[in-house]
C-alpha positions, 0 to 999 in steps of 0.5 A: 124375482123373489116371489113369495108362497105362503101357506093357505090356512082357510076358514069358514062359519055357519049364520050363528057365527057370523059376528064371532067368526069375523072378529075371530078371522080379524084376531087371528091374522093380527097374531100371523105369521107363525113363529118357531114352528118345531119340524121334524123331517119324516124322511130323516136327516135335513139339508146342513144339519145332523138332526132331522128336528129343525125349527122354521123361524117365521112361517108366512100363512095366508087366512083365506075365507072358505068358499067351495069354488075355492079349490081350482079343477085339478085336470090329469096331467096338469101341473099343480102344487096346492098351497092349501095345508089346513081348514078350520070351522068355527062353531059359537052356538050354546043352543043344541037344538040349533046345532042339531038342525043346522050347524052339523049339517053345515059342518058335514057339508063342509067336510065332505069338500076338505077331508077329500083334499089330499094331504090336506088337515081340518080343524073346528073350533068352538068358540063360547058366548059369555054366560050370564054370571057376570060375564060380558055378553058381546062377541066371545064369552064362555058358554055351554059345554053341551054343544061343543060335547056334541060337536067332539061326538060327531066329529072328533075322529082317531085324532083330536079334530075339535077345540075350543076357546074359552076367549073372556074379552080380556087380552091378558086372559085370553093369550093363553087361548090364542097360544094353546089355538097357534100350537094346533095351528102348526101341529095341522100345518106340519101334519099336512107338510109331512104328509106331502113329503112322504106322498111325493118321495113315495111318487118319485122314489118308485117312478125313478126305479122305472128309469130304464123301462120304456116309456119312461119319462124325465120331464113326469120325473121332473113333476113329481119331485118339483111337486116337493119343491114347491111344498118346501117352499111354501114353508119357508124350507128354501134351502129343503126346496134348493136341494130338491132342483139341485137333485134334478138338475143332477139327475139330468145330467145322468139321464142325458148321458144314460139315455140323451133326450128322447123327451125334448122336442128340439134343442130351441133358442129359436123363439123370439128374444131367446137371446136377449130376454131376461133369464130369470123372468119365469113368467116369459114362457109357460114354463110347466106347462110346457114341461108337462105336455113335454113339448119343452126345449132342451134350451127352455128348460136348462134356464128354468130349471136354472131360474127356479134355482135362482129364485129360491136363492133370491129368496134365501138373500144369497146374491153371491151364490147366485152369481157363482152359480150363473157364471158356472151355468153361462160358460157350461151352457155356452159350450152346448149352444155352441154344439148346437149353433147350426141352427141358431144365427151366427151370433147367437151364443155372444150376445146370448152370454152377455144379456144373461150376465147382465140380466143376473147382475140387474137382479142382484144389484137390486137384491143387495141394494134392499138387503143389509149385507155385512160390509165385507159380503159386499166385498165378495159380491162385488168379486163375485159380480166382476166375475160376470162383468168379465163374461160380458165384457169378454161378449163385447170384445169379441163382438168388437172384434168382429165389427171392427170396433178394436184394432189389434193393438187395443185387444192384442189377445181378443178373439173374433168368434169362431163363426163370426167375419173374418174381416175386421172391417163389417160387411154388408151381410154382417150388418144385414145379419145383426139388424134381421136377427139380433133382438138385443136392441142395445147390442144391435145398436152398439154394433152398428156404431162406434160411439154407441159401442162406446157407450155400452162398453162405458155403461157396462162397467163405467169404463172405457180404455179406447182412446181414455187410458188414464181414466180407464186406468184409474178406474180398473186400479180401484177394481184389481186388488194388486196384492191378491195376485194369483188368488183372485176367486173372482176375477179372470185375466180379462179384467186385469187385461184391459188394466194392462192395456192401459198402463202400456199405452200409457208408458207406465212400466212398473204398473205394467209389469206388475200387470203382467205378473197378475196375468201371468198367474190368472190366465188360463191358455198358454197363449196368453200365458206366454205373451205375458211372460214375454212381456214381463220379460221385456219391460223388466229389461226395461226399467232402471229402478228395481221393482220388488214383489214380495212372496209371489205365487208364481214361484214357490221355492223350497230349501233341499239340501245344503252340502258345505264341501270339504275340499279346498276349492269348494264351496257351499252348495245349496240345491233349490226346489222352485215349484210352479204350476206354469208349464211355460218357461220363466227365464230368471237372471239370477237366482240369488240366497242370503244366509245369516250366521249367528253373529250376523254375518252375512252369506250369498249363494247364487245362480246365473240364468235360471229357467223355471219350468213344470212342476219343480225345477231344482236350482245349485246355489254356489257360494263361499264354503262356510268354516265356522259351524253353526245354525243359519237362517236362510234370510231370502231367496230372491229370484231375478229378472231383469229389474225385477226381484221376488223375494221370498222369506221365512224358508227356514234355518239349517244346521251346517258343518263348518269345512276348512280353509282353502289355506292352512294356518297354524298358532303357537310359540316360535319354533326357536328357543333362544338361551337365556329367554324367559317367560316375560309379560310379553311375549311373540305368537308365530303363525304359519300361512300354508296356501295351497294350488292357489296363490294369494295377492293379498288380505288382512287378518285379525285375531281376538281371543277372551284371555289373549291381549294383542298389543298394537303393532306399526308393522309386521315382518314376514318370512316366505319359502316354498313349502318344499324347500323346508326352510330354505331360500326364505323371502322377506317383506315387511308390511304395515298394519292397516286398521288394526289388521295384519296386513297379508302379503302376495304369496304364490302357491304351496308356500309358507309364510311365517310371522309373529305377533305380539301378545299378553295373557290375561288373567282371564282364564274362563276360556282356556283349556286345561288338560293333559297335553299330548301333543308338544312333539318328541325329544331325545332327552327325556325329562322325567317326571308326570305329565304337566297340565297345558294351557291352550287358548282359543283364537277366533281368526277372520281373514280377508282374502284375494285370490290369484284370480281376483276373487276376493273372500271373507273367512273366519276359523277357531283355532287352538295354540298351546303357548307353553314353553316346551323348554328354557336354554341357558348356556355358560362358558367354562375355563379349559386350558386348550380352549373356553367351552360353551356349556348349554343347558337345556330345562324342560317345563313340562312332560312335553317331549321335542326333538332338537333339530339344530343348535347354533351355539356361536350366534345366540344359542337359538334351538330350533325344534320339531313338533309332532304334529308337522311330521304327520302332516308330511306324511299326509301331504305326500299321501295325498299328492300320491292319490291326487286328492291334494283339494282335500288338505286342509280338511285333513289337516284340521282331521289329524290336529283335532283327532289324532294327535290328541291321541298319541302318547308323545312320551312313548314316541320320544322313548322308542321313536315308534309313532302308535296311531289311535283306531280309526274314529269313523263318528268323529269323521262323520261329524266333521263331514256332516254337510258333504256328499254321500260319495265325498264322505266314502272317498274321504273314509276310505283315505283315512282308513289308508292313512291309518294303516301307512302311520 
């Protein structure tokens, strides 16, 4: 396929120098081929490089002997691309009288034939004889100057055309000569390249300027710029040659769809074995001939044009080009044959596709097997040789079909050709048309019987899945790489096809479905697309262990937005963009993210039956509402149907604002203080439990803290009340500690639940804060004196809860309880006439200011006191449950507790009973609704500007 052309160089000599033109012939062909010849592109830049200088690295030259009837006779309008480039004469006489009579004449003679060849150089040189000062005398020698003088005098014209050799029959001495005589070789070899190409682009540039003038013709266009090729090629300048048929085959396309094809007699494929021969024998047809005496066919040419292509490509070694480059050519060209199938037989364009796939792959294979291609390009010629497989085996398919060789179950989405039988059953006129008009032998005998149709099906890729799904199976597992799914660049759904079909029948479900998958992701139509969908559909309904695809294609899922709702039944929404270039529907049962918190715990936001469909599909994910802020890192993404998962990684980490809990929950030192209590080193946390429009059926808390010891205790009493009754009609339980937890009791909604717990402070105080308090509450007796530093310690509470509909939760807050004593009561009893009085004495620890709501002097002088930060959240619950927005307490509560207490001078409001709210804090707001809603944010901000102008 790769025939070579070579340079012609010839040589020639007169009777004085028979025997040294001879050795001199002999010498110079042992020094060929030329090696770094130095070009320089006459019409600038060349093909793939920024610079028009290349180098060729080997240059094959052919030394012929000079004779006159060398030169064929150039008809006008012949086709013919002359491979002479340079002349050489050798002149070796000393006698000037000799050459005056003979040699100049012969020279002369010789001269009038080759300085007539156009673009053609010449070349004499002289070479001496020894002389008689001890020197050699045999076949080259130095000799006399004056012959070779006269020899520059005659002919030596505007270049320098003569020179000699001064050879001492020394091989060491005499390579400076040999190399000095090659650099003129290749300068004159060159001279005559550039002088072709400026030739021919002058010839093609001005025809293809006539292109719109009648008479204008392609295939003279073709001619001349063929003309160029074929000098490219003959110095070794394939890829140069390669561009020039890749223009044509350009400038085709444009003058057929500027002017159609005036030119060509007849579409053609009507001559014998048209659709069966090799399409890359050029010697099948005259080819050029025919192109020249334009009475070539439109079919003729496009796999001429298409072989000489091809052939330079065999010539450059590029086995996997010329396989891209024939399935490009095979399916583009099938499409014409079959606009013009009327008068071709009905079979034409399947049998004429499969020869030409296996033709190419025939060439190819015994390019490759020649060659020393690097292992992993004979990976990608493998890819790029299944690529035609296919083509074929898609023939063959359809020719089954037509003949009855597959039934619909082995070929469930094989098609009859359009103008094939109807029937699968042959009839008499089918078989008729294949044995009268099929000139593939093979095809025409595998169509007539089915084990000869077995056989070709089995030579055609050693494969064969009728009857043989094990062994077919085997075979196509080894071929279909499983982890390239959706990225094969080589292989159509066809290949992967037959593999499917060969796990069903064989009941084989997970390799089944993972074919489904591949061909869902390669197939081209929405037929086969959604039979493979439904498939995939069906057996992963099937299968009972999970089968898991990591990163697949057919999805590709992107984070939006994340939104971590404030109100108290919301929850963490996280909207899904999931991308997919499929149009058809992919019915998903659930689309399922993992989330991970710093500390490893793990989140879980889902959605139900998910269809995926078009370019992006936006997924909600629901999940818990996070209360604790932080980084999270979005684990996977798994998509779900049936027993199949595709997991998705690496979609990043998202900063998320933490919301409050569905439940409020307070910590601090009990609301009453007994007579004669004393700080002691341990002492009792109450902690309140608010729930709000849901009741709970139970849980488990835990508390930890870095400066806070939590003795263990063997149970925990707990007392309930109606949030509305304020302390009235109190139940109480009594429940057991489970594992170091407090176990929580049944509650229903709008109830608290108070209870303590045991603690010790440490003498740890790294994680205290140490500030001026200003919320301890209000008292009438003031103490006097400058505010005191209060110490709040940081607890770290995880609940587990379940809610009154079953749903169980998990959540984890920070809260911070100030454990100072507000103040210490005694009391004493003294003397009275009447009666003995109880004096009480109430001393306060601190600046902080309460307000005594009770005093019960006859049990044991307990003093129950109010806080002010429990009237603000009474004025906040009646404010809320007025404007129906009582879902938003407890992000409200955790707004008043860490913004706007910490800003009220309690010392003020103990003195004057006037409450002074701080100005609103709108930054402070929108940071604690960072991960919510743009109209959440709005709702929440204009409450709290409401709230602000009420307190």
């Amino acid at each position: 396929m790769a025939e070579s052309k070579k340079v012609i160089t010839t040589y020639s000599y007169g009777p004085d120098s028979e025997e040294a033109g001879s050795a001199f012939a002999e010498e110079l062909e042992s020094r060929l081929p030329l090696r770094n010849v130095s070009w320089q592109n006459p019409l600038g830049f060349s093909k793939g490089s920024s610079s028009s200088a290349r180098v060729i690295d080997t240059l094959d030259v052919d030394l012929k002997k000079y004779v006159p009837e060398m030169f064929p006779r150039v008809m006008p309008g012949t086709l013919y691309h002359s491979p002479y480039f340079l002349h050489l004469y050798l002149v070796s006489t000393d006698d000037t009288e000799l050459y005056k009579g003979v040699v100049r004449k012969q020279i002369q003679e010789w001269l009038n034939v080759v300085a007539n060849k156009k673009n053609q150089e010449w070349l004499i040189v002289y070479l001496n004889k020894a002389d008689t000062k001890g020197k050699t005398k045999g076949f080259l020698g130095v000799g006399a100057s004056s012959v070779f003088d006269k020899v520059k005098s005659d002919f030596n014209f505007k270049k320098e055309r003569c020179i000699r050799m001064k050879l001492q029959n020394d091989p060491s001495k005499d390579a400076e000569a040999w190399a000095e005589l090659l650099s003129h070789l290749k300068e004159g070899v060159t001279s005559s390249l550039n002088q072709q190409i400026v030739q021919y682009d002058e010839d093609t540039r001005r025809f293809d300027q006539q292109r719109l003038m009648p008479g204008w013709n392609y295939c003279q266009y073709f001619v001349m710029k063929e003309g160029l090729a074929y000098t490219f090629e003959f110095m070794n300048l394939i890829d140069e040659a390669l561009l020039q048929y890749d223009e044509l085959e350009a400038s085709f396309f444009q003058t057929l769809s500027e002017q159609g094809a005036p030119w060509f007699a007849k579409f053609g494929g009507t001559d014998p074995e048209d659709d069966s021969a090799d399409i890359l024998n050029l010697k099948r047809k005259p080819y050029r001939n025919m192109i020249m005496q334009n009475t070539v066919s439109i079919f003729d040419f496009r796999v001429y044009l298409f072989a000489r292509q091809c052939q330079l490509l065999f010539r450059m070694g590029y086995a996997v080009d010329i396989c891209q480059r024939a399935k490009a050519f095979i399916n583009q060209f099938a499409r014409n044959i079959q606009e013009n199938e009327v008068s071709l037989h009905r079979l034409f364009r399947p049998t004429w596709v499969y020869s030409a796939c296996m033709s190419v792959i025939g060439n190819c294979d015994e390019l490759v097997a020649v060659s020393t291609m690097a292992p992993h390009m004979i990976s990608i010629y493998d890819g790029a040789k299944v690529d035609l497989l296919q083509c074929a085996r898609m023939q063959l398919d359809s020719l089954g079909v037509t003949s009855g060789m597959y039934n619909s179950d082995e070929a469930p989405l094989a098609k009859a050709d359009d103008a094939a039988a109807e029937t699968l059953a042959p009839s008499p006129e089918w078989i008729e048309e294949c044995s009268n008009k099929i000139t593939s032998a093979e095809l025409k005998g595998a169509l007539m019987s089915v084990q000869a149709f077995d056989e070709l099906f089995l030579d055609a890729q050693n494969l064969n899945s009728r009857g043989r799904y094990a062994e077919a199976a085997s075979t196509w597992e080894g071929l279909v790489d499983p982890a390239a799914e959706g990225s094969w660049p080589f292989l159509d759904d066809i290949f992967a096809e037959k593999m499917a079909l060969c796990w069903k029948m064989l009941e084989r479900e997970e390799k089944y479905l993972q074919s489904c998958l591949h061909l869902v992701l390669a197939s081209s139509s929405h037929e086969r697309i959604q039979y493979y969908i439904d498939e995939l559909v069906r057996t992963a309904g099937k299968l009972t262990q999970v089968v898991q695809v990591e990163n697949c294609s057919i999805v590709t899922p992107k984070v939006g937005s994340v939104v971590n709702e404030v109100k108290d039944d919301g929850g963490l929404v996280i909207h899904l963009a999931a991308r997919t270039r499929l149009q058809e529907v992919i019915p998903f049962d659930e689309v399922r993210l993992r989330l991970l918190g710093s500390d490893g715990t793990e989140f879980f936001c889902t959605a139900a039956s998910t269809p995926i469909q078009g370019a992006t599909t936006s997924v909600a994910l629901l999940g818990e509402k996070l209360s604790v802020s932080g980084t999270y890192i979005v684990e996977n993404v798994t998509f779900r149907v049936g027993k199949l998962k595709l997991v998705y990684r690496d979609l990043g980490a998202y900063s998320i604002t933490g919301s409050a809990l569905p439940i409020r929950i307070s910590a601090g030192l009990p609301d009453q203080t007994t007579s004669g209590d004393a700080i002691s080193n341990t002492q009792n946390m109450q902690i309140k439990l608010f729930t709000r429009d849901d009741g709970i059926q139970g849980g488990a808390l835990s508390i930890a803290s870095t400066s806070i010891v939590f003795p263990a205790s063997k149970f925990t009493l707990f007392r309930t009340s109606s949030i509305a009754d304020a302390g009235r009609n109190v139940k109480e339980c009594t429940l057991d500690t489970v594992d170091g937890k407090v176990a929580l009791p049944a509650t229903e909604p709008f109830e608290v639940v108070t209870f303590l717990v045991p603690y010790q402070v440490t003498n740890n105080m790294d994680c205290d804060e140490h500030k001026v308090s200003p919320d301890v509450g209000t008292i009438r007796l003031i103490h006097h004196g400058q505010r005191a530093h209060v110490s709040i310690r940081q607890l770290k509470m995880s609940f587990t809860l379940t809610n009154s509909n079953g749903k169980r939760s998990i959540w984890a807050v920070t809260e911070r309880a100030n454990l100072d004593r507000h103040f210490i009561v005694n009391h004493s009893i003294i003397d009275n006439p009447t009666s003995p009085i109880a004096q009480y004495q109430l001393q306060g620890t601190g600046a902080n200011p309460v307000r005594i709501t009770s005093v019960l002097p006859y049990a044991s002088g307990d003093v129950t006191h109010v806080a002010c930060s429990e009237m603000q959240e009474t004025t906040l619950d009646a404010m809320l449950a007025a404007r129906e927005l009582t879902h938003y307490t407890g992000c409200l509560m955790h707004y008043i507790k860490d913004i706007i207490l910490p800003s009220i001078d309690v010392v003020a409001y103990g003195y004057r009973d006037v409450l002074s709210v701080p100005p609103l804090n709108l930054v402070e707001l929108h940071a604690a609704l960072r991960s919510e809603r743009p109209d959440t944010i709005l709702e929440i901000e204009d409450f709290i500007r409401s709230f602000h102008q009420v307190c």
